[in-house]
N, C-alpha and C positions, 0 to 999 in steps of 0.2 A: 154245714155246721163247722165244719174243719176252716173254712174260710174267714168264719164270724172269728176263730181263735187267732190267727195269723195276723189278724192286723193288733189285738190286746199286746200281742207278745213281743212284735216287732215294735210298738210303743213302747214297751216298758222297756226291751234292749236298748231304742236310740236313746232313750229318758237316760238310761245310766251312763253313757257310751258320753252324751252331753256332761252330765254332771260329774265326770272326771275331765274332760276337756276343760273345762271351765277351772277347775282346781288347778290343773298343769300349766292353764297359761297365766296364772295368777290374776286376771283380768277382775278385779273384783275393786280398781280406781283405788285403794286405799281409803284411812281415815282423816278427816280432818281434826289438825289435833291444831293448827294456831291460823289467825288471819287479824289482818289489819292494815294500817296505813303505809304507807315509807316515808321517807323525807318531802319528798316531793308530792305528795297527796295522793299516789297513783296505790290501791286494793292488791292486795298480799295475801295469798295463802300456801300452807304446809301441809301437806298431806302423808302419812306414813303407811307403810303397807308391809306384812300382810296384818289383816287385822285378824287378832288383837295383835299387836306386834310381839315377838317372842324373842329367846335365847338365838342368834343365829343371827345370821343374813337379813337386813333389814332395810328398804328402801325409803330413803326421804326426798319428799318432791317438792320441789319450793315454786311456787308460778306466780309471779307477775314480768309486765313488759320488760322489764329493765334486769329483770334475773336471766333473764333469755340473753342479753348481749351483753352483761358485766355476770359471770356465774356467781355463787352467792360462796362463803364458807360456811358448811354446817358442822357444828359439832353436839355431840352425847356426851355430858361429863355426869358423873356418879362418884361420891366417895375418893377423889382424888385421881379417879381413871379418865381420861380424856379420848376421845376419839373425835378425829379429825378427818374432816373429803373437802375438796373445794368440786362442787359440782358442776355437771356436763351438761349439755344442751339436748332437751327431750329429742329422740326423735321421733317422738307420737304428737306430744302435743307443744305447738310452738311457741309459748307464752314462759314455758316452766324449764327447770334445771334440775338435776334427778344426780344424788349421789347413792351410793350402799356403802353400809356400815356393819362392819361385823361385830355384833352386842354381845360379850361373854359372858354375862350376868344378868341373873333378872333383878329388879328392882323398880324402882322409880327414879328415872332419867330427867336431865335437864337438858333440853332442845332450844340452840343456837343457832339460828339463819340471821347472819349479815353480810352485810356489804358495803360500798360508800352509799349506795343508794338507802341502806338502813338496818332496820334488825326486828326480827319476831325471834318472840321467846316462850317455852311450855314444856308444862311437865310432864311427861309421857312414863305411862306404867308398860316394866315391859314383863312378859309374863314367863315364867319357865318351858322348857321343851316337856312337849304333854310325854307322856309314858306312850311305849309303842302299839300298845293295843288302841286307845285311841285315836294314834292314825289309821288302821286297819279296819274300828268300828263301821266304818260307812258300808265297805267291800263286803263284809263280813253278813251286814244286815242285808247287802244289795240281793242275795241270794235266796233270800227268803221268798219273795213274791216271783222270779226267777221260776224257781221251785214248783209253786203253787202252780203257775200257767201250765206248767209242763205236764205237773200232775191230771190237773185238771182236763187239758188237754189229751192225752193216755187214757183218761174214762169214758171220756166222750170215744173218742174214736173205739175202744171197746165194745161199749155199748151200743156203737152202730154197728160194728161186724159184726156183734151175737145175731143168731138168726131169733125171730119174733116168734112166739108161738102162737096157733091156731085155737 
């Protein structure tokens, strides 16, 4: 019986152990917030990350052929604040040019990718830094079914040591 429990528990561990991996490497490709033409006919897109994009650290990924070998300029302007990157050459994926920008304000943003090869343009909401309990909410809840197995597991095995009456 005790064996039936070992494999429930060591699932639900790797389950969590994954779904903070996945958090820390940010690996979640971004949003697409703009795509289109360039000058020369060749398909554009802008992808922003993390989603929803927030107060902080913000990654803009711009991919087409020609942003790979001429980097693109991106800028975030808001209310007279400008921020400015000229972007660097993914080294994940070889098509696109990847800047970060540090957004100090929430609001609604205007998203600037050009270059001589062109320009995509979009409005991007950017959202405030949540309150710290809900970064914590996930951990917090993780322990709940944690809990359970354990418990669970403790009756079980109880209930097998009691000796059976006659």
């Amino acid at each position: 019986m005790t064996r039936l429990l070992r494999r429930p528990a060591a699932i639900a561990i790797l389950a969590l152990l994954l779904a903070r991996l996945d958090h820390a490497a940010l690996a979640d490709g971004g949003a697409l917030v703009a795509r289109g033409r360039l000058l020369d006919g060749s398909p554009a897109a802008v992808f922003i990350a993390p989603v929803p994009p927030r107060v902080g650290l913000v990654q803009v990924e711009a991919v087409a052929e020609v942003w790979r070998r001429v980097p693109p300029t991106i800028r975030l302007e808001r209310a007279g604040v400008v921020l400015e990157a000229t972007a660097s050459p993914s080294e994940i994926d070889p098509l696109a040019a990847v800047a970060d920008l540090e957004v100090p304000e929430p609001g609604e943003w205007h998203l600037v990718v050009e270059s001589a090869a062109g320009r995509l343009e979009a409005t991007v909401p950017i959202a405030g830094v949540p309150p710290a309990w809900q970064a914590r909410l996930p951990w917090m809840l993780a322990w709940v079914p944690v809990a359970a197995i354990l418990l669970l597991r403790g009756r079980l095995v109880a209930a097998r040591s009691t000796p059976e009456s006659a």
